[in-house]
N, C-alpha and C positions, 0 to 999 in steps of 0.2 A: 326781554322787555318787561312790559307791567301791567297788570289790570288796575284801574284806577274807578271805582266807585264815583262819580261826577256827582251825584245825587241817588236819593234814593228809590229814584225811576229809570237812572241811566248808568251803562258800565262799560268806561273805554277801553279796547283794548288796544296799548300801543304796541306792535309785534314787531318782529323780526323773522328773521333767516333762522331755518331749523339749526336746534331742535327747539328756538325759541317760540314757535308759531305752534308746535303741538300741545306745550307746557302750556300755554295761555289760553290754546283751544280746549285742553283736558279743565283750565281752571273757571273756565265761562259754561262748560259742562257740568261743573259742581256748581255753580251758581244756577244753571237752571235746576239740576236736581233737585237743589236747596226747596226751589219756587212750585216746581210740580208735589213735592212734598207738603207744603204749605206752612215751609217757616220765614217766607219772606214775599211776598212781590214778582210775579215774572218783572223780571227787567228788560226794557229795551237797547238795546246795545250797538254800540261805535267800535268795526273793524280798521284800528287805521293801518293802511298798508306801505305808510312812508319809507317804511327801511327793509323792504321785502322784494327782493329783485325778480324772486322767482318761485312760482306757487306748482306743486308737483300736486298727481293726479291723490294723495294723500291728503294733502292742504283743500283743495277742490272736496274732496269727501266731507271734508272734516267742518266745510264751510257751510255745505248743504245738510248736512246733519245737526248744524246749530239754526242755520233758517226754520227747521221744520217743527225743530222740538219750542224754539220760541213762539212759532205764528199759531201751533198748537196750544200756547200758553196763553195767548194773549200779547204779549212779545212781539217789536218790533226792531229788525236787523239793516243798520247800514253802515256801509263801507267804504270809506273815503281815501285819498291822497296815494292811488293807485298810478303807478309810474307808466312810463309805456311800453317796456317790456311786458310786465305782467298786465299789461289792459288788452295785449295784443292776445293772451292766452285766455284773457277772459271772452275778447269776442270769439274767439274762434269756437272756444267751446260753448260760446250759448249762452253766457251767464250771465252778458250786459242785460240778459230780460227777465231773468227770476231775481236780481238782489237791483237794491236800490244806492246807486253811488253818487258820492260827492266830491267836490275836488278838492274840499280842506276840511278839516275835524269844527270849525265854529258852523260851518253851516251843515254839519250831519245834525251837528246838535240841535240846533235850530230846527232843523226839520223835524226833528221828535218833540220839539217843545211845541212848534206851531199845530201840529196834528192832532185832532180831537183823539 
């Protein structure tokens, strides 16, 4: 899929089914890198998970290790348009309560533009 820069406070990722979801995770890791460096902005960022059936305990890593290094930044993380397969893996494992989810990509947006 793609990372798409929306602005230059905000970075969507539209992901997919491995090994697309690692690619896009490793490319939102160089963009934080970029940030803790200080050649750019922490960005706030949109997980969309519309075409992702199924999130493995890798995917889950890889998710929480972008929450921590962004809210360490300054950086704000949400993730929207989660199917019900994978919202059932989300509840089970915990995670409906550490990320903040939406049900379509205008209003994750939304929610980062409305938030001081």
């Amino acid at each position: 899929m793609s990372l798409n820069e929306w602005s230059e406070e905000i970075v969507i990722a539209e992901t997919g089914e491995e090994p697309a979801f690692s690619e896009d995770m490793s490319g939102l890791m160089s963009i934080v890198d970029d940030a803790e460096r200080g050649d750019r902005e922490m960005p706030d960022v949109v997980v969309n998970l519309s075409e992702v059936e199924y999130l493995n305990s890798s995917n889950i890593a890889q998710l929480l290790r972008l929450r921590k290094r962004l809210g360490a930044g300054g950086g704000k993380l949400r993730i929207c348009s989660v199917g019900s397969q994978v919202w059932g893996v989300i509840l089970v494992t915990g995670l409906d309560k550490l990320f903040e989810f939406h049900n379509d990509l205008a209003t994750a947006i939304a929610s980062l533009q409305l938030e001081p």
